[in-house]
C-alpha positions as CSV (number, residue, x, y, z in Angstrom):
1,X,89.8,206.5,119.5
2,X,90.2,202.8,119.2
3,X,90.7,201.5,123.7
4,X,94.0,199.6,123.9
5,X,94.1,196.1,125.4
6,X,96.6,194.4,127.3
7,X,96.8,190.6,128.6
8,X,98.4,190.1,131.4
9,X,100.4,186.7,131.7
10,X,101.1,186.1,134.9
11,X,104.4,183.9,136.2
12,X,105.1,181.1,135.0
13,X,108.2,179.8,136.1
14,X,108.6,177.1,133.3
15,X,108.9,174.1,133.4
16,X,107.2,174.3,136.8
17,X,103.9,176.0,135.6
18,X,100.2,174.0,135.0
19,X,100.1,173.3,131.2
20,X,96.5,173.3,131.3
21,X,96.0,176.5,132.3
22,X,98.8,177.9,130.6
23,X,96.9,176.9,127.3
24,X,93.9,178.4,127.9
25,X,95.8,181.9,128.3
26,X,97.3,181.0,125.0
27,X,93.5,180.4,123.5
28,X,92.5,183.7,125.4
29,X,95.0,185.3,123.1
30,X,93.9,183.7,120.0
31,X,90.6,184.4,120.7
32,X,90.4,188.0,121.7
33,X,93.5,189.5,120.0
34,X,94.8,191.9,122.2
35,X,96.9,194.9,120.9
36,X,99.3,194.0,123.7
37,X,100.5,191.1,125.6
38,X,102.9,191.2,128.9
39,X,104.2,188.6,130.6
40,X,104.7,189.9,134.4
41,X,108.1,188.4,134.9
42,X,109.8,185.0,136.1
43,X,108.6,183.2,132.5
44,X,111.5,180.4,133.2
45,X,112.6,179.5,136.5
46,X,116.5,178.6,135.7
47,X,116.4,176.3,138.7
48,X,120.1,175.2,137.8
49,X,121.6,178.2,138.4
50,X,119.5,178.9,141.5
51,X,121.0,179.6,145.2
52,X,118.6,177.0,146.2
53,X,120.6,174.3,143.9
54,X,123.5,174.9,145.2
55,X,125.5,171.7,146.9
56,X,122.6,169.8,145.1
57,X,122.3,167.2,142.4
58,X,120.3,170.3,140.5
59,X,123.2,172.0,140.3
60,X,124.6,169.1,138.1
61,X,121.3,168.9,136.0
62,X,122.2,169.2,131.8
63,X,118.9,170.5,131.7
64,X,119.6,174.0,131.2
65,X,119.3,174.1,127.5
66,X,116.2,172.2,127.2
67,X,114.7,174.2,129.4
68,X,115.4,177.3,127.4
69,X,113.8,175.8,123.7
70,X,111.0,174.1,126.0
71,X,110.4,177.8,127.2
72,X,111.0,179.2,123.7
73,X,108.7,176.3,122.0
74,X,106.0,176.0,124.5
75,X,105.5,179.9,125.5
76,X,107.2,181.9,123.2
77,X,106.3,180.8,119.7
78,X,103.0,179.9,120.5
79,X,101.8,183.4,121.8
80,X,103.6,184.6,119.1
81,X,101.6,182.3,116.5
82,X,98.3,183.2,118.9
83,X,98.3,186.9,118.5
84,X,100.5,188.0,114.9
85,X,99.8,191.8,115.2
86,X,100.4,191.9,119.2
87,X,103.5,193.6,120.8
88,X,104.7,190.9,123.1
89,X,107.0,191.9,126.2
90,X,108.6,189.8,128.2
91,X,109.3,191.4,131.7
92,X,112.5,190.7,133.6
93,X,111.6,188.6,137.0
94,X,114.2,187.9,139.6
95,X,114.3,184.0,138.2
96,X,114.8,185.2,135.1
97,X,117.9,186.8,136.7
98,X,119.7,183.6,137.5
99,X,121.5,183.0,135.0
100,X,123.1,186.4,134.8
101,X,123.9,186.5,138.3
102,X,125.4,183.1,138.5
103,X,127.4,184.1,135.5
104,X,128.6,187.2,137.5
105,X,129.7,185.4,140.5
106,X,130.8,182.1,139.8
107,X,132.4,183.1,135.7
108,X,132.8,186.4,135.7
109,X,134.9,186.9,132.5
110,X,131.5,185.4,130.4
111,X,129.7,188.0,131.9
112,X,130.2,190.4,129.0
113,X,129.0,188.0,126.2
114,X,126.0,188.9,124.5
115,X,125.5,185.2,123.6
116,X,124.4,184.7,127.4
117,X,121.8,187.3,127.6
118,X,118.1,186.9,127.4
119,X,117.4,188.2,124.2
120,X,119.9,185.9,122.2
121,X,119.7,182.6,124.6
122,X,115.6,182.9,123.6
123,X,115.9,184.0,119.9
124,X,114.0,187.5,120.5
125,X,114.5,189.4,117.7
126,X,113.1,186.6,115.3
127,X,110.1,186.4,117.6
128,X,109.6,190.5,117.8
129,X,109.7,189.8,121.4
130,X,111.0,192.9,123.6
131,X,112.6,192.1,127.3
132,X,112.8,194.8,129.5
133,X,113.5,195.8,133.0
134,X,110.4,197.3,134.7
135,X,109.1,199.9,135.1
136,X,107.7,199.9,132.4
137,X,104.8,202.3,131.2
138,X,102.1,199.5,129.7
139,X,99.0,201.7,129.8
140,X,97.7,205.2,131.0
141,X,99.1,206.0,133.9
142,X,100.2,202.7,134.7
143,X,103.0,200.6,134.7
144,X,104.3,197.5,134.9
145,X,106.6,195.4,137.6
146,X,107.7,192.4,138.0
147,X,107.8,192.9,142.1
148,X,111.3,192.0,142.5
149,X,112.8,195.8,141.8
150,X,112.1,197.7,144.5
151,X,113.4,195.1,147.6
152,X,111.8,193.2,150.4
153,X,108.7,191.9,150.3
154,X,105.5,192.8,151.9
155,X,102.7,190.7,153.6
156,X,99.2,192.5,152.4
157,X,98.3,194.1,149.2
158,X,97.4,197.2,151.1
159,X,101.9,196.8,151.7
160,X,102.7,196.2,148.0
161,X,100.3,199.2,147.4
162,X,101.8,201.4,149.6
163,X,105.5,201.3,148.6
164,X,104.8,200.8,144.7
165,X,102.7,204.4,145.4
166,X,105.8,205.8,147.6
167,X,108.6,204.6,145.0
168,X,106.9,205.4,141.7
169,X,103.8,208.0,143.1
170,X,100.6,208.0,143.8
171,X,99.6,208.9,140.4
172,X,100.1,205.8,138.9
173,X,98.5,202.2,138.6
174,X,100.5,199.3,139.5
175,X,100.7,195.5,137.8
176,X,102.8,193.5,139.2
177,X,103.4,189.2,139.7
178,X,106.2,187.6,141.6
179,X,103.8,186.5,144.6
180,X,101.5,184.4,143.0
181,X,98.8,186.1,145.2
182,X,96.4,187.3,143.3
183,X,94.3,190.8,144.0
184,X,93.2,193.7,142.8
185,X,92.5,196.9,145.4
186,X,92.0,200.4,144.7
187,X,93.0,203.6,146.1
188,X,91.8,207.6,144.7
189,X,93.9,211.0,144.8
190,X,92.3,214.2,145.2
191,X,90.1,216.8,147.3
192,X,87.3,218.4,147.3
193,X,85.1,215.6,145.5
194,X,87.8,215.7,142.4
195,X,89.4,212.4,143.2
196,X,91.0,210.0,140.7
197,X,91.0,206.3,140.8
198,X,93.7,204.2,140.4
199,X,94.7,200.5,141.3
200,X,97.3,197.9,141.8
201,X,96.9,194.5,140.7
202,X,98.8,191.3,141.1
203,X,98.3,188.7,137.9
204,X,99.5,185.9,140.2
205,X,100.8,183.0,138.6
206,X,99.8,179.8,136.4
207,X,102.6,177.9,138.7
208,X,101.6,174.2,139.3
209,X,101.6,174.2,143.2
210,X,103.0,170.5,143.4
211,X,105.8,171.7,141.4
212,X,106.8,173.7,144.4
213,X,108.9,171.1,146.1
214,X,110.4,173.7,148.1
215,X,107.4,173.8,150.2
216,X,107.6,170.9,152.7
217,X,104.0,170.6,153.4
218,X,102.5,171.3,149.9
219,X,100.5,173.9,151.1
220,X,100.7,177.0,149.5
221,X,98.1,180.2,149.3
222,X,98.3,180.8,145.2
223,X,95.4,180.9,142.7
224,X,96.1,180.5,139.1
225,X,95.0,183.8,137.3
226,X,95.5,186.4,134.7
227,X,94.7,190.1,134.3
228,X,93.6,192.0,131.1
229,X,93.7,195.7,130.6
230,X,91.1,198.2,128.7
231,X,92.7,201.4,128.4
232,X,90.9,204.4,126.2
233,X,93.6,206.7,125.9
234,X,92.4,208.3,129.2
235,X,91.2,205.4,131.4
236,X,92.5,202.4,132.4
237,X,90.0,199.6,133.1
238,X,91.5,196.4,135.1
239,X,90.5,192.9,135.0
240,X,92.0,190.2,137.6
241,X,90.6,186.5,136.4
242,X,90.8,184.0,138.5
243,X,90.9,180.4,138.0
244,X,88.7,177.5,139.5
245,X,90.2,174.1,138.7
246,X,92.1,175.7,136.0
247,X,88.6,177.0,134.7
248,X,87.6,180.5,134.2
249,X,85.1,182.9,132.3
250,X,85.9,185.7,130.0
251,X,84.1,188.3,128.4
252,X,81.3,185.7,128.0
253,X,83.4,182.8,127.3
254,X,84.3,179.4,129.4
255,X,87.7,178.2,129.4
């Protein structure tokens, strides 16, 4: 049997991620055609419809729409282009849930409209793009989460680990995004010597850090990164990349 791949894209929070770095995942996926390609969550950030932009001039920003074909023309279409074959999908972040939930509190009688949702604001169908709500089952025994889903927020891997294990069991592997800390830590289930290994992984993000205004200071803990996902029906190998001045190696290959 033919092992599966998966590329991990991690957050990007368009128009506020590195472009640089953001290409070279694109190239990753042109060179190394992966059966599958995920994309963690938070893809656009939707800052005009955030909490934060409230009583702000960003809440008066017409930018709205050309951040949704930048997202569509500068992400989309060209991982689409990279990989033909691939089956793209597009997980649902909490910024990716702006818009909706601005719609539902401040114009609640557009909430029903189907021209408003993610799939038709971003042209889906014509791109055979899928957009879910995770969990979502990506490989053997392990699924997929933007980070969001299950509340709070945790400050150590070992945390994140602990309640995706408690909500979803200890059975599975976990990959997640929405810190943009990167790790990867492992844990085993069994007795007796019979133990089975499993992981959770966070892809991080490709988010340029002075795009962050929101942090006063300009310091912030992230390292651009991917993951990538080997999985041969029975076993699920993990990856976590990470980047060095937006530079990397891969399977033998500088970026």
């Amino acid at each position: 049997m033919k092992s599966k791949t998966t590329l991990i894209i991690p957050d990007v929070q368009y128009p506020y991620h590195d472009s640089l770095a953001l290409a070279k995942l694109i190239k990753v996926a042109k060179d190394h055609q992966p059966d599958q390609i995920v994309q963690i969550g938070d893809g656009i950030d939707f800052p005009q419809v955030s909490q934060w932009s409230k009583g702000t001039a960003g809440e008066y920003a017409d930018t709205l729409q050309e951040h949704i074909e930048g997202f569509r023309s500068d992400v989309l279409q060209p991982l689409r282009a990279a990989v033909p074959s691939a089956k793209i999908l597009w997980l649902e972040g909490n910024h990716d849930l702006r818009l909706r939930e601005f719609v539902r509190k401040y114009a609640a009688p557009l909430a029903p409209l189907k021209a408003l949702e993610i799939p038709s604001l971003f042209a889906l169908k014509d791109l055979d793009i899928s957009y879910e709500q995770g969990p979502v089952r990506i490989a053997t025994n392990t699924l997929a989460i933007h980070g969001h889903e299950s509340g709070g927020y945790c400050a150590s891997a070992s945390a994140w680990d602990a309640k995706f294990t408690k909500r979803y069991g200890s059975d599975k592997s976990f990959v997640f995004g929405h810190t943009h800390q990167p790790f990867l830590i492992t844990r085993s289930y069994g007795y007796g010597g019979k133990v089975t290994p499993r992981f959770t992984m966070n892809a991080g993000s490709v988010m340029d850090p002075v795009a962050a205004t929101y942090v006063k200071d300009g310091a912030v803990n992230w390292t651009m990164s991917f993951g990538f996902l080997t999985d041969d029906g029975k076993r699920v190998y993990p990856e976590l990349v990470t980047m060095v001045d937006r530079g990397f190696l891969f399977h033998g290959d500088k970026y």
